[in-house]
N, C-alpha and C positions, 0 to 999 in steps of 0.2 A: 966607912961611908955606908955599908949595909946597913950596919946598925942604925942608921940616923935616918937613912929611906923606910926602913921597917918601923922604926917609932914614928913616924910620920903617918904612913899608913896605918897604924892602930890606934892613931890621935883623931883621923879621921873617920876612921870607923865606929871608933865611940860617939862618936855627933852623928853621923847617918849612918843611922843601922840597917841593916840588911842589903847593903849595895857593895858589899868588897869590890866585886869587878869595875864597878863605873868610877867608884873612889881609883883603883889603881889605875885605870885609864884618865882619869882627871888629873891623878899627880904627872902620870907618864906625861899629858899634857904639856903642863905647865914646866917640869923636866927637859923636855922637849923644844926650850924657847918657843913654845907657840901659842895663840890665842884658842880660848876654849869657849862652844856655845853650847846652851844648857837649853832643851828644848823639851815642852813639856804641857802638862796643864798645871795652874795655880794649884799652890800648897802642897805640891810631893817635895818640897827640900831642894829645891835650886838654889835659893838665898843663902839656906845655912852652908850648903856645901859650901860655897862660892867664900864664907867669911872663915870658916875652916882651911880653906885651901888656903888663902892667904893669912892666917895665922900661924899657920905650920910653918911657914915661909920666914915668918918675921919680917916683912915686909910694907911699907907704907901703905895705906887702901885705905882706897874713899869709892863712893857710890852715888849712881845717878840714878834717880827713878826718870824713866823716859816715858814722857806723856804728851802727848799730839800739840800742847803748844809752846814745847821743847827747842829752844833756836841752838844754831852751831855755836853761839857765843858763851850761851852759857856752858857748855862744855867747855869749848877751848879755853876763853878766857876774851878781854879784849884791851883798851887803852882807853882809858879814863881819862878825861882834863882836869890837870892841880890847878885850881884858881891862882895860889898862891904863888907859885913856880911858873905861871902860863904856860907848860909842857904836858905833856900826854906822857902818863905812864902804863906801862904793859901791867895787868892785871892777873897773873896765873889760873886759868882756869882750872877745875875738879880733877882735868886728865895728867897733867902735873903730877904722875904718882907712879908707885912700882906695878901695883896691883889695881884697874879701874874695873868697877861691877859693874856693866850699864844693865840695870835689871829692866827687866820686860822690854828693849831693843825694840822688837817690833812693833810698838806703840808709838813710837814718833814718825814724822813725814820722814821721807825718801832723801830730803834736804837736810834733815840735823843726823842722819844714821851716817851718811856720806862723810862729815865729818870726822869719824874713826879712820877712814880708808889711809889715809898719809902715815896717821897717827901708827897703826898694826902695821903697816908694811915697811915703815922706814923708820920708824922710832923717832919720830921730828914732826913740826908743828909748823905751817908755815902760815905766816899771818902779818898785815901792814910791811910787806915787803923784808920782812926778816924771817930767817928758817930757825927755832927754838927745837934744841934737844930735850927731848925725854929721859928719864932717870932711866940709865942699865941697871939692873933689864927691867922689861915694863911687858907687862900682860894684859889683856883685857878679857874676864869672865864675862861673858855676858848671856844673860837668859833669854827665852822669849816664848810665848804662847803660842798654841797651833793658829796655823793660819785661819781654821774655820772660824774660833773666834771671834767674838766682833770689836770693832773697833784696833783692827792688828794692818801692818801694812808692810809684806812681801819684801823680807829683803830681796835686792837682786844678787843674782848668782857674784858678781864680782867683789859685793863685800864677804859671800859666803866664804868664797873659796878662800879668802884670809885666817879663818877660823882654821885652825890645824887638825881641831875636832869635834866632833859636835857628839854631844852625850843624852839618852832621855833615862832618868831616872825609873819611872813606872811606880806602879804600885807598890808596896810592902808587902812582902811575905809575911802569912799572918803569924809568925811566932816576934818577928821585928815590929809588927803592928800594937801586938798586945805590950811588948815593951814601950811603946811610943804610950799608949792608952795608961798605963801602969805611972806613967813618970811625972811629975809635977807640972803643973798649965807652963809650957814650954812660953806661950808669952811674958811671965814673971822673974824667967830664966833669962841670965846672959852667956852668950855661946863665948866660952872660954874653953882656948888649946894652948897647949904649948909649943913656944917656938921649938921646933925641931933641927931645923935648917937654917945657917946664916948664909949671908950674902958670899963669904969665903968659901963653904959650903957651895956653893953653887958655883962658883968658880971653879972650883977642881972636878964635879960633876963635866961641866963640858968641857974640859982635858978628857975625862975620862972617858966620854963619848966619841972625841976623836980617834981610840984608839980600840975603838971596837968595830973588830971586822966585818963585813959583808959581801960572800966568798962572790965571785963570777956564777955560781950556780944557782944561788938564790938572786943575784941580780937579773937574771935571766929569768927563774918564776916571776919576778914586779913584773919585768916588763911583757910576757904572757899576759899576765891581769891586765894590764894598761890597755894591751893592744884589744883585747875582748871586750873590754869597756866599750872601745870606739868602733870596734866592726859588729858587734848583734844590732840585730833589728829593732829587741827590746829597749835598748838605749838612746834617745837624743841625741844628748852632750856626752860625751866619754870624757874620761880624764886627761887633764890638762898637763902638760909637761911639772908644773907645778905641783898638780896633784900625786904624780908619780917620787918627787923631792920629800915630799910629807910624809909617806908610805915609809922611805928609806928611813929619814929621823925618826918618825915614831917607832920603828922597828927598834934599831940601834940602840935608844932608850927602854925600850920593854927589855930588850935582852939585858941589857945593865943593872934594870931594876932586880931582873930574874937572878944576875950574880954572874952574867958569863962575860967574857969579852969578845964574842962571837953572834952573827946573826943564824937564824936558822928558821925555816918557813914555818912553824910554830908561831913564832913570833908576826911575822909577817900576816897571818891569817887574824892571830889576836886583834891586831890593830887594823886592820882593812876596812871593816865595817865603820870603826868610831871617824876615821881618817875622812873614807871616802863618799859616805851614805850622803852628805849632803851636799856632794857635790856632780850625786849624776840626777840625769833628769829622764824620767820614765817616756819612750816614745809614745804619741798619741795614739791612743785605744790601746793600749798594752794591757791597761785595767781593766778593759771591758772586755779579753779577748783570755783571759783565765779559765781554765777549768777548773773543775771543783777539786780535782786534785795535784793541783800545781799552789804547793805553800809560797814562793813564789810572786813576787811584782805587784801586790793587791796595793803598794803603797811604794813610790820611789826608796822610802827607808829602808826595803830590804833589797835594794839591785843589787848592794856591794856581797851579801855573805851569799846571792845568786851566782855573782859573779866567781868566789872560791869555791863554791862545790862544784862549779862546772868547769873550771880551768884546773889539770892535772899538774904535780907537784913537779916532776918529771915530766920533759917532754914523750911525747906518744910517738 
């Protein structure tokens, strides 16, 4: 199974180059049964990750561009009138799949983004009084543009905290740059990977996750982190009992990936940041109340790696 998570991550690394870390955090992701949000500015490689990830996979995948006059129906699906039958038939909408991309997410109203909320947290559909199962297992990648942006609209923290992790890409290192500038008009190109992983594959993955430890000592650092979350000043929202569940999975799986069947607060710190960063919220004037040498809260995106440098690993 090493061998088949390690061709996987080198399947993706050759389509996004210079990002090992967020590639392994993305596969952990999706590893991880969890949904993954891609947060960013246009054209750093959200889209290709996102069809990479689900090629590794071998996995069905379909995609929505979400645009402001995006309704829940089209997503979901809905019930047509057969003239010919005088019945209504159910219509399978896009989300009907293993792998759904909703690219740019925050571009549609507050009404068709709510739509995923059933869909990522129960795996099922409810619609005209029947509840419709989603294919095991079922992900949803989905991207979206910073908030400044125009024309973008905030998700609220309750579909965030669905995301199991949220990833931003960034800039390319320029030796991964000049490779990108080097390579043929990537528009003329089609992003092809190799299946890596099957659906059996995956299967024996979460066996194998059940059986990897995470001692009482390191479940005692999470919940140091948790509780500091909720008691600084700098914080709002602290982590949700939920948020603290995530922590535990994503760990469990980075240590798997890593080859151990054991957790260890390595792991734990690795994935904190990708886990937790959007799911705290910066208290007000926090921003405005930085010094110049406090790297430090200029952006809610870095509470979470605030919050492990200053929680010891070891109680004091």
């Amino acid at each position: 199974m090493q061998d088949k998570i390690q061709a996987a991550l080198d399947q993706l690394n050759a389509t996004v180059l210079g990002k090992q870390n967020q590639v392994k955090m993305a596969l952990c992701c999706l590893l991880s049964d969890g949904h993954l949000l891609l947060e960013d500015l246009p054209g750093m490689g959200k889209t290709t990750l996102a069809h990479a990830l689900a090629g590794v996979m071998g996995m069905s995948f379909r995609r929505i561009q979400f645009t402001s006059d995006l309704l829940p129906a089209d997503i979901l699906g809905g019930s047509v009138f057969d003239p010919t039958t005088g019945n209504f038939h159910f219509h399978e909408g896009p989300i009907f799949c293993q792998v759904l991309m909703a690219d740019e997410i925050n571009r549609a109203t507050p009404r068709t983004q709510s739509a995923l909320l059933e869909a990522m947290e129960e795996g099922q559909v409810s619609l005209d009084g029947e509840t419709r199962q989603l294919p095991d297992p079922f992900f949803v990648i989905a991207t979206q543009n910073p908030s400044e942006l125009a024309g973008t609209y905030p998700l609220p923290e309750s579909q965030t905290d669905r995301f199991l992790m949220c990833l931003s890409l960034g800039y390319p290192d320029q030796m991964a740059e000049r490779a990108l500038l080097a390579q043929p008009d990537a528009r003329l190109q089609q992003i092809t990977v190799n299946e890596c992983l099957s659906l059996a594959d995956l299967q024996q993955w979460r066996k194998l996750l059940r059986q990897v430890h995470c001692s009482d000592a390191v479940l005692d650092y999470i919940q140091r982190l948790i509780a500091f979350s909720r008691e600084t000043s700098r914080i709002h929202l602290g982590l949700s009992p939920r948020g603290g569940i995530a922590v535990v999975r994503a760990a469990r799986c980075f240590a798997r990936i890593e080859g151990r069947d054991y957790v260890t607060p390595d792991d734990v710190q690795a994935v904190f940041p990708a886990v937790c960063d959007h799911r705290l919220t910066a208290a007000d004037g926090t921003e405005t109340m930085i010094s110049a040498t406090d790297p430090y809260t200029k952006s809610h995106r870095t509470l979470a790696q605030w919050i492990v440098d200053s929680v010891d690993v070891l109680p004091v």
